[in-house]
N, C-alpha and C positions, 0 to 999 in steps of 0.2 A: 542649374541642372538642365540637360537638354531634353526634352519633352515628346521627341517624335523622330524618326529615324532620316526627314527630311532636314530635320533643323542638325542632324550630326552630320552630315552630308555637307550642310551651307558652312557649319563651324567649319570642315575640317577644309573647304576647299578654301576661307577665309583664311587658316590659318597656313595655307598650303599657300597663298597668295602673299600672304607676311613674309613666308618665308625666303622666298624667291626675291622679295624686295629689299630685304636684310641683307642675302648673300650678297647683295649688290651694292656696298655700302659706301665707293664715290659717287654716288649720289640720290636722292632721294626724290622716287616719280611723284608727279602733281597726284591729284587725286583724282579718281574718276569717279564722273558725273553719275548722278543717278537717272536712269533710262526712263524717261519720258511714262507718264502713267496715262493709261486712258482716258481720253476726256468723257468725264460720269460727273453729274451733279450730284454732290452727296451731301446732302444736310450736316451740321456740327453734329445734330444730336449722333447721328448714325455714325460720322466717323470716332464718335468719342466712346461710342460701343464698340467700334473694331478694337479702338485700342486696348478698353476695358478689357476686351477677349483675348487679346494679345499677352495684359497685363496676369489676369487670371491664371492664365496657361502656361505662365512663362515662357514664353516663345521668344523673349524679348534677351531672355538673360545671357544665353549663350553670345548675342550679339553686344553685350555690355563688356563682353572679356577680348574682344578682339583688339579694339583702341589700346587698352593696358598691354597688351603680346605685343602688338606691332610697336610700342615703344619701348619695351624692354628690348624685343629685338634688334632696333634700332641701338639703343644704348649698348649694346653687348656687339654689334661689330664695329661700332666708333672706337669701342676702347679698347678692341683687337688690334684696328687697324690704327690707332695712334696710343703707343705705349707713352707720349708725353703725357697723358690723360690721367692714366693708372698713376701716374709716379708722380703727380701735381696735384696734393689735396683742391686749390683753387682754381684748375682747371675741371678735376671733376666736379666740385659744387658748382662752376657755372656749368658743365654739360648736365648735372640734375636740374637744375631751374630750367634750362632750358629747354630738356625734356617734357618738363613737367606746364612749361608755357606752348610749348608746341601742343599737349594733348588737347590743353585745356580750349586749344583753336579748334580742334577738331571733333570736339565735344556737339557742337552746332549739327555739324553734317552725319552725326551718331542720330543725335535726334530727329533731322530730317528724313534718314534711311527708316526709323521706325514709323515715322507718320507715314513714310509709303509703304511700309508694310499693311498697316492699319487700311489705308487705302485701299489697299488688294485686295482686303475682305472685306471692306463696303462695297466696292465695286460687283462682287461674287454675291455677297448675302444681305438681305435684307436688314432691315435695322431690327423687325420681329425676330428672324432666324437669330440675328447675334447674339440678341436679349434671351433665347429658348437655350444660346448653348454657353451663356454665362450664367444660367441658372444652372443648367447642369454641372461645370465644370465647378460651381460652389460648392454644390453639395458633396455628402462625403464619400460616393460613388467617382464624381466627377475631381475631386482632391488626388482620390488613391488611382484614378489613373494618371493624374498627371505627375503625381509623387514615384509612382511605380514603372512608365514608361522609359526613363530614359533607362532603368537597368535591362528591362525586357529591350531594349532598342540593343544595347552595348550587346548584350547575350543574342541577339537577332543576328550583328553584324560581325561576331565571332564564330557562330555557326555558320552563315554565309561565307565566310573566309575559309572554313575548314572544308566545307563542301568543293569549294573553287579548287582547292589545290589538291583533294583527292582527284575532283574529276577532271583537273589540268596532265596528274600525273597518268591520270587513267588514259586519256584522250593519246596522249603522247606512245602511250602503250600499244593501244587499239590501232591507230594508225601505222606506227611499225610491221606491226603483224600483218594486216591489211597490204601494206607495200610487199612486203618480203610476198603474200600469198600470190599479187599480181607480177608477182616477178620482176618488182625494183626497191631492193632492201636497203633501207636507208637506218643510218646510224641514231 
């Protein structure tokens, strides 16, 4: 479940970056480095509350679904672009192993992106404040927002999508009128 309207934002541009890497399927880019974090001393105990907060919040999950997309999407234009694949039982069981050895490489730097997430919020919040907003997020207050937000999120960015394109249509409108009033009528 995605938990905040920022975390469908990072999904969708993650998977908007999958996909772009997919359509591309002679060949398969390195991976990119994760962006250098601020140098901040942060105790174990405090970085193991970020994550804790992390974990609580599910902030994390959305980003456990990407690894699996980016390799199905993988799998799905290798065996477009090579129909010997489809038609080769033992060619597909080695391109499944091998999908499935590749993920399991990239599993490491899944886990590295979350400890810098974790990061992020040590670096921002005290190891108290973590500890005040994994109590909250426990409780049954803090549960049913996190259980309840990503529909309000989905429902937030439907509504913002239906606003945009009345007031794209609208704008489009206004403007005409506007031109035509100043005496240059545009189509």
């Amino acid at each position: 479940m995605i938990a905040s309207p920022v975390r469908s934002a990072a999904l969708l541009a993650a998977l908007l970056v999958a996909g772009a890497a997919a359509a591309q399927p002679q060949s398969v880019p390195a991976p990119t480095p994760i962006p250098a974090q601020p140098q901040v001393t942060i105790a174990t105990s405090h970085a193991e509350a970020a994550r804790e907060l992390l974990n609580v919040t599910r902030t994390t999950e959305p980003f456990n679904l990407i690894l699996p997309n980016v390799m199905r999407q993988v799998s799905n234009a290798l065996t477009s672009t090579n129909i010997a694949i489809g038609a080769d039982p033992a060619r597909r069981t080695a391109l499944e192993e091998t999908l499935r050895d590749v993920e399991r490489g990239f599993e490491g730097e899944r886990d590295q992106l979350l400890a810098g997430m974790a990061l992020l919020y040590a670096a921002r919040f005290s190891e108290e404040e973590l500890r005040t907003m994994i109590e909250f997020f426990r409780s049954p207050v803090g549960q049913k927002y996190v259980q309840t937000t990503p529909t309000i999120a989905q429902e937030a960015i439907t509504a913002a999508n239906q606003w945009a394109q009345r007031i794209g249509q609208a704008a489009f409108t206004r403007v005409r009128e506007e031109m035509r009033r100043r005496g240059h009528p545009i189509n």
